[in-house]
mmCIF file of the C-alpha atoms, coordinates in Angstrom:
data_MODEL
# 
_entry.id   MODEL 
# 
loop_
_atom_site.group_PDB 
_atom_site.id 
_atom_site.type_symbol 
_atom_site.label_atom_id 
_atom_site.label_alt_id 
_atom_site.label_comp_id 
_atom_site.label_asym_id 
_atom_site.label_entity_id 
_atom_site.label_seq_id 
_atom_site.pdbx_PDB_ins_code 
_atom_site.Cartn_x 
_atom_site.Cartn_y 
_atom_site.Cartn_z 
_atom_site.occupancy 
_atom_site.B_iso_or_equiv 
_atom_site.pdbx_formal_charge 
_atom_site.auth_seq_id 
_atom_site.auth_comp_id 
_atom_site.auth_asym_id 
_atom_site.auth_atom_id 
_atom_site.pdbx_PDB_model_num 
ATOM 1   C CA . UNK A 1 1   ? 0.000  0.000   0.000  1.00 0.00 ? 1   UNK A CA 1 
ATOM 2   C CA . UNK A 1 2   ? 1.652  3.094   -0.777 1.00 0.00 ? 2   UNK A CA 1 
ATOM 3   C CA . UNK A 1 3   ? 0.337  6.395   0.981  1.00 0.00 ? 3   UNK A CA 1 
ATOM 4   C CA . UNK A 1 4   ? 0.741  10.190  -0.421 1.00 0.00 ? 4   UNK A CA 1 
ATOM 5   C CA . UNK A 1 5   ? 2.494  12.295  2.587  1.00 0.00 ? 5   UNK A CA 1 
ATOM 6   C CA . UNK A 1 6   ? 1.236  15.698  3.266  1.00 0.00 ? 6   UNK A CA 1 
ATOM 7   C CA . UNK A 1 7   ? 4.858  16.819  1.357  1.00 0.00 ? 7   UNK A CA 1 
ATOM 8   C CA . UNK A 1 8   ? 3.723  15.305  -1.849 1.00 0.00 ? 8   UNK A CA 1 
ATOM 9   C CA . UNK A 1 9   ? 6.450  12.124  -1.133 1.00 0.00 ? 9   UNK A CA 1 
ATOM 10  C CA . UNK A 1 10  ? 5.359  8.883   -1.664 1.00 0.00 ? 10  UNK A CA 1 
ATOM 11  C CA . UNK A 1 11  ? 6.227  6.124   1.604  1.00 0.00 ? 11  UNK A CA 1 
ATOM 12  C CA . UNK A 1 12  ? 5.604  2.423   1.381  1.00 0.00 ? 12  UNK A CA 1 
ATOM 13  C CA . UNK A 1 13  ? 3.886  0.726   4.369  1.00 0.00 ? 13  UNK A CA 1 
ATOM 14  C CA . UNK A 1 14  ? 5.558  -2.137  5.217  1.00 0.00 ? 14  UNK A CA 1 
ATOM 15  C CA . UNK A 1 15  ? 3.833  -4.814  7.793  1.00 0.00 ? 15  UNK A CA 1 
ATOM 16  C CA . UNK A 1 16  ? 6.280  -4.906  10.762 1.00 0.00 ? 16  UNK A CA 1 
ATOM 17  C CA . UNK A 1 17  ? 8.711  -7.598  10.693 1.00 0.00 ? 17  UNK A CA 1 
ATOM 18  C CA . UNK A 1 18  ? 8.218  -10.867 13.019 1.00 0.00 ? 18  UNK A CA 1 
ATOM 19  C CA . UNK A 1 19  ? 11.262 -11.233 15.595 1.00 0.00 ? 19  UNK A CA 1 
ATOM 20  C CA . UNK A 1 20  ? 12.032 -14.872 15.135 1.00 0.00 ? 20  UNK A CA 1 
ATOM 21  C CA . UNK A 1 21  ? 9.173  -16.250 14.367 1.00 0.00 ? 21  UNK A CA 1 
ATOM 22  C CA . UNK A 1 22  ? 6.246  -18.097 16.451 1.00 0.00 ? 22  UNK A CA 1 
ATOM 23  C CA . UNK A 1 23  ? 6.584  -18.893 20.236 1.00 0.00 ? 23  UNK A CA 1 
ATOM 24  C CA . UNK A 1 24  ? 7.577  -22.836 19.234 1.00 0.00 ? 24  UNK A CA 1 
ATOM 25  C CA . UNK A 1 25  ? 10.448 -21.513 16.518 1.00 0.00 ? 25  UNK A CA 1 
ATOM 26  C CA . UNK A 1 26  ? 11.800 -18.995 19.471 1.00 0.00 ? 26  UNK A CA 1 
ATOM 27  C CA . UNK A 1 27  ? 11.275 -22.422 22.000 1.00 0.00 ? 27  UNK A CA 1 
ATOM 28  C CA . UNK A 1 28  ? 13.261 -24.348 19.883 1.00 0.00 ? 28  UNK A CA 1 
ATOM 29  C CA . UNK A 1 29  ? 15.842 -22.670 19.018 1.00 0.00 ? 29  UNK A CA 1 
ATOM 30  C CA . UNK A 1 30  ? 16.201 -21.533 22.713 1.00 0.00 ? 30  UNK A CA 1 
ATOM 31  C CA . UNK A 1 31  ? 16.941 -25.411 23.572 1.00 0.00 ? 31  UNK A CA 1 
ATOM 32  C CA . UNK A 1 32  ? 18.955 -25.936 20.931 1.00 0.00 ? 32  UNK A CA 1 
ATOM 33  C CA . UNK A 1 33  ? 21.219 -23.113 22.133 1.00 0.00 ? 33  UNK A CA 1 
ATOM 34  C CA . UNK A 1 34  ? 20.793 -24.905 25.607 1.00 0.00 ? 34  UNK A CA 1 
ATOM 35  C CA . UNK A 1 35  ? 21.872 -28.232 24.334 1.00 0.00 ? 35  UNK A CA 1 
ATOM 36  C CA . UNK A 1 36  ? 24.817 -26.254 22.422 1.00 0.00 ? 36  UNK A CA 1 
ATOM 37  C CA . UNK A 1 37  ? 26.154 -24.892 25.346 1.00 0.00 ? 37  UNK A CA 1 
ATOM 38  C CA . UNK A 1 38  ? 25.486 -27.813 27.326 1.00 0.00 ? 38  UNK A CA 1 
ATOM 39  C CA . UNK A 1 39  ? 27.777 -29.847 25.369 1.00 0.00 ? 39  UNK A CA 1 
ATOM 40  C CA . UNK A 1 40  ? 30.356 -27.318 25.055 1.00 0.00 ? 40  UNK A CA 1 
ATOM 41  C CA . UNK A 1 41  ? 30.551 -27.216 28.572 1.00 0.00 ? 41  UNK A CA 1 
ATOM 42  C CA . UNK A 1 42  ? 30.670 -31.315 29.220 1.00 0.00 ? 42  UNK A CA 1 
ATOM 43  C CA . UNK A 1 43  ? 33.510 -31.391 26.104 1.00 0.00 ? 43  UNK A CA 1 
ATOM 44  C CA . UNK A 1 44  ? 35.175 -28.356 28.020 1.00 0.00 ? 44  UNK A CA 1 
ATOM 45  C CA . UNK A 1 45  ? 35.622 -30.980 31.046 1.00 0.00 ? 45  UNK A CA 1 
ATOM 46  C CA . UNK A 1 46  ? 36.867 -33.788 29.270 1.00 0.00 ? 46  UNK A CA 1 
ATOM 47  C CA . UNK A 1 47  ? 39.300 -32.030 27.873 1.00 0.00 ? 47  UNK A CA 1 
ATOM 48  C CA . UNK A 1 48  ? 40.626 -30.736 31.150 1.00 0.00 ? 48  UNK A CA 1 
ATOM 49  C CA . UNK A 1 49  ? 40.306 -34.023 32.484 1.00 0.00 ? 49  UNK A CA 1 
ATOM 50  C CA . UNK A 1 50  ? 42.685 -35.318 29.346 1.00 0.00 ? 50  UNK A CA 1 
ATOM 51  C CA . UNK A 1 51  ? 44.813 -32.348 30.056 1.00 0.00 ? 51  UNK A CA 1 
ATOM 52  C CA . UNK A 1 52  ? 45.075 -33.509 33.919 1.00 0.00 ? 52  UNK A CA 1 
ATOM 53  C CA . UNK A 1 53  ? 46.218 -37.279 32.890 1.00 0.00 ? 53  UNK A CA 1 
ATOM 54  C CA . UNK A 1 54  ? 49.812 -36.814 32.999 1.00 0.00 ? 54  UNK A CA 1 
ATOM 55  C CA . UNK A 1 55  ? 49.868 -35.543 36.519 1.00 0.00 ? 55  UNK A CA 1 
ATOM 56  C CA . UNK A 1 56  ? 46.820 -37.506 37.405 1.00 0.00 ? 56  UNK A CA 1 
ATOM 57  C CA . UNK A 1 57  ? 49.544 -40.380 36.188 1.00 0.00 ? 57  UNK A CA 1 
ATOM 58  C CA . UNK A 1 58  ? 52.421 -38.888 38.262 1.00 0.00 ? 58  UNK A CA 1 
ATOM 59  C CA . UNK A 1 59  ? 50.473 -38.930 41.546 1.00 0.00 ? 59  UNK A CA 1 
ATOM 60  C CA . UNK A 1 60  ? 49.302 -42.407 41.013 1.00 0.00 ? 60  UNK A CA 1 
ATOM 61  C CA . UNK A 1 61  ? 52.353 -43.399 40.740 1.00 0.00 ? 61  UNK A CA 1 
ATOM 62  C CA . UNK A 1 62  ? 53.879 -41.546 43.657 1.00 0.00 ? 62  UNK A CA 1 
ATOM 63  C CA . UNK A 1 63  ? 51.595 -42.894 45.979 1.00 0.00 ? 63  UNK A CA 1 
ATOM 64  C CA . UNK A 1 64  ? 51.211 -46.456 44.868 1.00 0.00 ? 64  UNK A CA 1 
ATOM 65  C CA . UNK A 1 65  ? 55.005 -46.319 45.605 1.00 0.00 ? 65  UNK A CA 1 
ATOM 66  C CA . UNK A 1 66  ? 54.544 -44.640 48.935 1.00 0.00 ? 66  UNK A CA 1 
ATOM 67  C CA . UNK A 1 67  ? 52.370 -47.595 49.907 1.00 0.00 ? 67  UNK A CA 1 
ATOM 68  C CA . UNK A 1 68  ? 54.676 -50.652 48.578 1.00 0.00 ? 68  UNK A CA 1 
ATOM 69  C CA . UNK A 1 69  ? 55.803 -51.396 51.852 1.00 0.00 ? 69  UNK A CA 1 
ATOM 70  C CA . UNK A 1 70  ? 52.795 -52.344 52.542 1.00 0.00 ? 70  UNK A CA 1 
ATOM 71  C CA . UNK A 1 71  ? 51.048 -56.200 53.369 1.00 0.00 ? 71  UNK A CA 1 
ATOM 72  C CA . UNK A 1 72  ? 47.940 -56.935 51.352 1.00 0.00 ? 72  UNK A CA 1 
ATOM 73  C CA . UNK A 1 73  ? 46.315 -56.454 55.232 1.00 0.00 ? 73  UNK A CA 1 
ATOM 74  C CA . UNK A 1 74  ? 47.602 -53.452 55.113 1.00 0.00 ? 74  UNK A CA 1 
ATOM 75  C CA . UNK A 1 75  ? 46.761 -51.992 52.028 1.00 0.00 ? 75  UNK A CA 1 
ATOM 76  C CA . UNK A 1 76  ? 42.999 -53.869 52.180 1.00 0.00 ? 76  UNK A CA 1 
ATOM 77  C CA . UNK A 1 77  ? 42.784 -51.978 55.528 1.00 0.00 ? 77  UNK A CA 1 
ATOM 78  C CA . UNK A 1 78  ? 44.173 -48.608 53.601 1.00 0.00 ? 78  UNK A CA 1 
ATOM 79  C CA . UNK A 1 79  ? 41.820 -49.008 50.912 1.00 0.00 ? 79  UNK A CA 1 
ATOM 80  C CA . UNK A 1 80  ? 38.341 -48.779 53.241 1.00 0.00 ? 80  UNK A CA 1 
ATOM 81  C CA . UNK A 1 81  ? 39.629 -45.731 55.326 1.00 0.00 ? 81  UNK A CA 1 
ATOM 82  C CA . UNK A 1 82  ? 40.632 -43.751 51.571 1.00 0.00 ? 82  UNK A CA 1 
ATOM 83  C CA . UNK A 1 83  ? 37.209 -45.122 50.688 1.00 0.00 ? 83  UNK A CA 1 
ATOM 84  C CA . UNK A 1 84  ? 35.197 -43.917 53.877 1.00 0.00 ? 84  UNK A CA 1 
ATOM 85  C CA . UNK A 1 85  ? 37.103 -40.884 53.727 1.00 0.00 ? 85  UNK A CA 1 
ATOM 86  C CA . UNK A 1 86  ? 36.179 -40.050 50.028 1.00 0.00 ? 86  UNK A CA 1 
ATOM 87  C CA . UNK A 1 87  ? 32.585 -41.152 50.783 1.00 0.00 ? 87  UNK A CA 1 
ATOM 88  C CA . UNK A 1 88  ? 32.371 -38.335 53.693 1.00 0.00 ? 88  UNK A CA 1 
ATOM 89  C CA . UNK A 1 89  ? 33.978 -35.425 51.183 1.00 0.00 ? 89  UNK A CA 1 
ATOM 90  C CA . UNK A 1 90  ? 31.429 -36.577 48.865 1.00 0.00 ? 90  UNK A CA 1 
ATOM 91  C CA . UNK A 1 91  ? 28.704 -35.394 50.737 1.00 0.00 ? 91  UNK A CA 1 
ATOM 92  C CA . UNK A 1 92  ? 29.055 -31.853 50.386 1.00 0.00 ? 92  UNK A CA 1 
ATOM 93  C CA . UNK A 1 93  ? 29.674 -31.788 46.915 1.00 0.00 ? 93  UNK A CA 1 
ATOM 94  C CA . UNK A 1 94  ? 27.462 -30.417 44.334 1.00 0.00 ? 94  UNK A CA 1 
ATOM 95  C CA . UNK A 1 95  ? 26.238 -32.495 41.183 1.00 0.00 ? 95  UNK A CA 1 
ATOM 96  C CA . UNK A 1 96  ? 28.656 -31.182 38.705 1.00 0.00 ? 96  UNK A CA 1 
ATOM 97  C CA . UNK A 1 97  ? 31.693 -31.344 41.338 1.00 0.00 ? 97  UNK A CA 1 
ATOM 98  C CA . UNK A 1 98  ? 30.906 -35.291 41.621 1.00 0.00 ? 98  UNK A CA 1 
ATOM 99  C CA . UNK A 1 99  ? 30.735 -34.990 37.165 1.00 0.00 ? 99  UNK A CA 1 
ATOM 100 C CA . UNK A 1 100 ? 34.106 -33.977 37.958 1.00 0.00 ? 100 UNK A CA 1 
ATOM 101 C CA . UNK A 1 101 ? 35.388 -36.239 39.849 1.00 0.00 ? 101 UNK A CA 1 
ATOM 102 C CA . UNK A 1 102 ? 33.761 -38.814 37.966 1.00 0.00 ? 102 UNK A CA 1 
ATOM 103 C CA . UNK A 1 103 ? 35.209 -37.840 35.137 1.00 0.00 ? 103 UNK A CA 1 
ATOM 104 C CA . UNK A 1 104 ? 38.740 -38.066 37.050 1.00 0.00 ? 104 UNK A CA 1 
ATOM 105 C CA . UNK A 1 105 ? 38.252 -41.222 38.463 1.00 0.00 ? 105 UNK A CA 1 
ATOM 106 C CA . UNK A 1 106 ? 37.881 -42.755 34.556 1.00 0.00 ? 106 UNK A CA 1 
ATOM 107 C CA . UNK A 1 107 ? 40.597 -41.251 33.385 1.00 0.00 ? 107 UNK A CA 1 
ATOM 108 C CA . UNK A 1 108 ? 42.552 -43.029 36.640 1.00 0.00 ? 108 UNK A CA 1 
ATOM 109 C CA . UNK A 1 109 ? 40.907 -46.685 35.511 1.00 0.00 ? 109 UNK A CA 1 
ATOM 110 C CA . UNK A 1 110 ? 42.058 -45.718 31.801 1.00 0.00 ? 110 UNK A CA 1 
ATOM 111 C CA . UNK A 1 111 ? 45.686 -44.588 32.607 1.00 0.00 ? 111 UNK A CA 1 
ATOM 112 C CA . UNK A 1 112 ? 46.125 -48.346 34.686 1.00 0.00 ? 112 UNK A CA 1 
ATOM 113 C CA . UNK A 1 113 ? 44.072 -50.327 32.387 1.00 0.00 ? 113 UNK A CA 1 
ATOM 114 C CA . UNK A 1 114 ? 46.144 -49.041 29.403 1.00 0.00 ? 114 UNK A CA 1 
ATOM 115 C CA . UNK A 1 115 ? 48.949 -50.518 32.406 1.00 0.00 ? 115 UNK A CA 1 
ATOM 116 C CA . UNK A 1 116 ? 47.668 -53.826 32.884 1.00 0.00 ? 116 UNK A CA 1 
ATOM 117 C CA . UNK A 1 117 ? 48.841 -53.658 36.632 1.00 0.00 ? 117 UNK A CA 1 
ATOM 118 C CA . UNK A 1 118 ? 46.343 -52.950 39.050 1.00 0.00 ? 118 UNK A CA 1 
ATOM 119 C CA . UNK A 1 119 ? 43.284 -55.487 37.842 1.00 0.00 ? 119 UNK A CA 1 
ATOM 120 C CA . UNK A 1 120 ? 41.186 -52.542 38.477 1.00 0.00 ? 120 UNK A CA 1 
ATOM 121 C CA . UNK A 1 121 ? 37.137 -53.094 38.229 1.00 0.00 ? 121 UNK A CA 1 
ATOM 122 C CA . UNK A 1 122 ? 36.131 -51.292 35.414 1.00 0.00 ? 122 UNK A CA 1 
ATOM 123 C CA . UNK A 1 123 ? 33.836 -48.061 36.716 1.00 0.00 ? 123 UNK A CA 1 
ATOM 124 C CA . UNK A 1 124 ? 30.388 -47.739 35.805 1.00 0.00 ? 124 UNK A CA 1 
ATOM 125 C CA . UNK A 1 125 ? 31.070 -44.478 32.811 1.00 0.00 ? 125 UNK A CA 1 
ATOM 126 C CA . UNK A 1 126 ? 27.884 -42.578 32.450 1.00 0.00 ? 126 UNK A CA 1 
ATOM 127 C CA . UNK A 1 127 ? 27.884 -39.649 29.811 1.00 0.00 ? 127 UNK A CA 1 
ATOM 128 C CA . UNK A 1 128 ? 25.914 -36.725 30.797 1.00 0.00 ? 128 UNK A CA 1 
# 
């Protein structure tokens, strides 16, 4: 529709222009950003994680050595109170701290599976 101004000039009326379409376009693509950053984030801490595996590697090491000395009693005996211990830090953590940690505790099993040496049991990998 075109419509005469009082100067004489001619101006088109245009319909306004939609902003992104109906409320299930701007819905969608709202969760697909989600999902988007989502993943972004989750690849963000697995490559940290990877990053980490060296040192993660060193400190293994360093303390499987620190407990050679000792007996399979021993080390049996070692292995519940490390286990009650990490069971009581747990507690306070929030979920993505224990995604974390989860994530570190895999790439442990990996670096001594790729070993061969400790027989670990092999952990229970969820992706998020």
């Amino acid at each position: 529709m075109v419509v005469e101004a009082a100067s004489g000039v001619s101006a088109d009326i245009v319909a306004p222009v939609g902003r992104g379409g109906s409320l299930g376009e701007n819905r969608q693509m709202a969760d697909d950003k989600k999902k988007a950053e989502r993943h972004f984030n989750w690849q963000a801490l697995k490559e940290a994680v990877e990053r980490m595996k060296p040192e993660l590697g060193a400190a293994s090491e360093a303390t499987h050595k620190h407990g050679a000395d000792d007996t399979p009693d021993d080390s049996d005996f070692d292995r519940t109170v490390a286990l009650g211990y990490l069971v009581e830090s747990l507690e306070g953590l929030c979920g993505p701290h224990l995604w974390v940690l989860n994530e570190i505790s895999t790439a442990l099993y990996e670096l001594h599976a790729a070993d061969g040496e400790h027989g670990e049991e092999t952990p229970r990998h969820h992706t998020h």
